[in-house]
N, C-alpha and C positions, 0 to 999 in steps of 0.2 A: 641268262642267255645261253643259245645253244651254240656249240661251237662251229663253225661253218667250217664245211671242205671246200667252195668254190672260192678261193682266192683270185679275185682280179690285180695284176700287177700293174696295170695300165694308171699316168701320173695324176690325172683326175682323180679314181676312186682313192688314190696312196694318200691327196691332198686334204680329200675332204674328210678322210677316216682321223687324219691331225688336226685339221680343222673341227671337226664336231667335238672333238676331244679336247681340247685347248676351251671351244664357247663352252662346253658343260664344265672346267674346272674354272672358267672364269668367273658363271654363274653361279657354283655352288663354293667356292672355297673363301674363307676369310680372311688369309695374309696377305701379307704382300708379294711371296714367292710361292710360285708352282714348281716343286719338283714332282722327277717323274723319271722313268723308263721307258724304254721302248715295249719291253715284256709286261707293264702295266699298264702301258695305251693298248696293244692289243688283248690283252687279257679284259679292257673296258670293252672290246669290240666286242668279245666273246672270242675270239682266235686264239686257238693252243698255237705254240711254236712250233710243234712236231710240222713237219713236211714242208708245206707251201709258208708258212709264218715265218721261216728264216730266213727264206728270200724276203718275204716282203719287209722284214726287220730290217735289211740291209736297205733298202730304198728310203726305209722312214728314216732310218742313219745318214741317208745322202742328205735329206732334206733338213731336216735337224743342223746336220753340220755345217750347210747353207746360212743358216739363220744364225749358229754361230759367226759364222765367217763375215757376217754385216752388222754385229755387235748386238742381236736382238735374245739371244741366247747365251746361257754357259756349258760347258761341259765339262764333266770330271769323270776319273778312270775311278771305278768303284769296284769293293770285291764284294761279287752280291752270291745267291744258293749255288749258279753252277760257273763260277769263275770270277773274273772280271768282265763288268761290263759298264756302260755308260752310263749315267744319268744326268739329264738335263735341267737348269734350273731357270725359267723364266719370271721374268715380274708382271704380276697379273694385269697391272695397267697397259703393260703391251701388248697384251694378246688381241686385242680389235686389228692393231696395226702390223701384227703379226699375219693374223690370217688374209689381210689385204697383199702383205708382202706372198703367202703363200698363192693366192691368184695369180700372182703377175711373174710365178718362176716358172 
């Protein structure tokens, strides 16, 4: 994929960029947990982090954290290439009820 400079920030395209990302590891992966990053969900978008990807990193962090905070998510502080950063671990049976949750925030 090519990397896009037009980042929209707007909550619709934040939701559905987690949203398509979440159905495509539901669909393709075998365990029973999905981890993941945020620098790997956008990196599946095709989005570098340089410029407009750090803000939008931080909305997908709001949202993420959301879904932490109604027990549908984990999060743990990890030391990943350039620091600490998050990674999330969901269980793949909830992602249906996950991305419904993501509609209705």
């Amino acid at each position: 994929m090519k990397p896009r400079n037009n980042i929209s920030l707007s909550t619709s395209y934040v939701k559905k960029l987690l949203s398509d990302y979440l159905d495509y590891r539901y669909r393709h992966d075998k365990g029973s947990i999905c981890s993941f990053s945020i620098s790997k969900l956008l990196r599946f978008h095709g989005i570098e982090m340089e410029g407009g990807g750090v803000t939008l990193a931080t909305v997908l962090r709001y949202y993420l954290h959301k879904l932490v905070e109604v027990g549908l998510a984990k999060a743990e502080k990890v030391h990943g290439r350039n620091g600490q950063c998050w990674k999330y671990f969901i269980k793949r049976h909830d992602i249906p009820k996950i991305i419904e949750v993501l509609k209705q925030l």
